[in-house]
N, C-alpha and C positions, 0 to 999 in steps of 0.2 A: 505594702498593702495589707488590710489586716484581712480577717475574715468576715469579719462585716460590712467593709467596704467589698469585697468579692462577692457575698451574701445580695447586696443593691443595686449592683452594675448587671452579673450577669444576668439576675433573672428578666431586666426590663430589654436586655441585647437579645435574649432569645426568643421573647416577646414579640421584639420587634421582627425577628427574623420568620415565626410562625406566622405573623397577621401576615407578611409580606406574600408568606407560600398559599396562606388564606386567600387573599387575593386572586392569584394565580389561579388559585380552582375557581374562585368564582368567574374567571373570565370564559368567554365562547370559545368553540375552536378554530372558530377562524381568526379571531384574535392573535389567538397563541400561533395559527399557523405563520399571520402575519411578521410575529416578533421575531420567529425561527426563520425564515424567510429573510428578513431584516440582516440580522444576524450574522446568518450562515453566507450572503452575498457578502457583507463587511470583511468577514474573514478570510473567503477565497480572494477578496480582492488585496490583501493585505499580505497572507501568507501563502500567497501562489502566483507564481509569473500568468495565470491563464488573461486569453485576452476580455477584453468586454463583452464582447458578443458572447464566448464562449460560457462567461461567469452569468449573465444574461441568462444565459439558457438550462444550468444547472439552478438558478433561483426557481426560474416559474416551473422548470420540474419537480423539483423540491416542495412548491408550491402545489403542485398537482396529483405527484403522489401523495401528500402527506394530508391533503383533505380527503381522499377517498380512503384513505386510512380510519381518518379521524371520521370522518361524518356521523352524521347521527342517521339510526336505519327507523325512527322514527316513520318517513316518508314512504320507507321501503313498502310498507303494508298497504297503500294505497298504489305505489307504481310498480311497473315491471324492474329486475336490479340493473336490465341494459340502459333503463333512462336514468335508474337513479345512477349508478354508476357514472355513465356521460355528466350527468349535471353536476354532480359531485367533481370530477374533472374540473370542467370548463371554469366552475369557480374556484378551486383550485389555485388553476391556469391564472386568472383576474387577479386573486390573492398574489400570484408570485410576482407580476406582472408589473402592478402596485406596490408590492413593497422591491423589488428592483428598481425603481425608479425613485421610492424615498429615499431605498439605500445611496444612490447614486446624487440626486438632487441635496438632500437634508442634513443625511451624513456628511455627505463632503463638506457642506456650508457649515456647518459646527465645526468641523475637526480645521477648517479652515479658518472659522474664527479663533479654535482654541489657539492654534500654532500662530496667526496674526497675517495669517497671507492673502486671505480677502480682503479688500479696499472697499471704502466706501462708493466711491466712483472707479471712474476708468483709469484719473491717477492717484488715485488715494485719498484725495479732499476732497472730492465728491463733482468734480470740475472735467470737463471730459479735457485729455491731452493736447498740447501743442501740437500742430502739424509737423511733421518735418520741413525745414526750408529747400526749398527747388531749387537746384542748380542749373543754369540754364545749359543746355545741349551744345556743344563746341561742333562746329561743321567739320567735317575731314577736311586736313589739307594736303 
């Protein structure tokens, strides 16, 4: 690689990586709450024996703290902080709630197409499966 091949590549990779962080600020924060959210359930589920419920329940906290973090106090100057606080919460709470449920629904269905273990039907051609055959019941002798 010379230096002017390194000179054209990286400046358009750094580019690319700035407009991306660009992005990133221009989103809300609930947005972001949602993606951390997202996220951070994928990973406990991945990298921790904890159960569903359990991981469940550290999402929409996660969720919950993390908007009353984040909120904008905007609001604050027209309400008291016990309401804005609460409501800050409860959405939150919605935010984590929601994306536990994409984590769990979306993710899996991707990671499931990636790896090829979802079927298109019930037996994989789109066909729902044969019964099993009955055997009839032998009386005692």
């Amino acid at each position: 690689m010379t230096n002017e091949t390194v000179n054209t590549v990286l400046p358009d990779s750094v580019d690319q990586v700035f407009t991306g962080l660009n992005h990133l600020h221009s989103m809300s924060a609930e947005v972001l709450i949602f993606i951390v959210c997202v996220a951070f359930g994928f990973g406990l589920r991945k990298w921790t024996k904890l159960s569903l419920r359990t991981t469940a329940a550290a999402v929409v906290a996660a969720g919950a703290v993390l908007n009353v973090v984040m909120a904008e106090g905007k609001s604050m100057a027209t309400m008291s902080f016990r309401i804005w606080a609460m409501r800050s919460l409860l959405i939150g709470v919605i935010i984590g709630v929601v994306a536990f449920l994409a984590d769990t629904v979306i993710v899996s269905r991707i990671k499931g197409w990636v790896t090829g273990s979802v079927s298109l039907g019930k037996n994989g051609n789109g066909t729902p499966p044969e019964p099993p055959p009955t055997t009839p019941l032998q009386p005692p002798k």
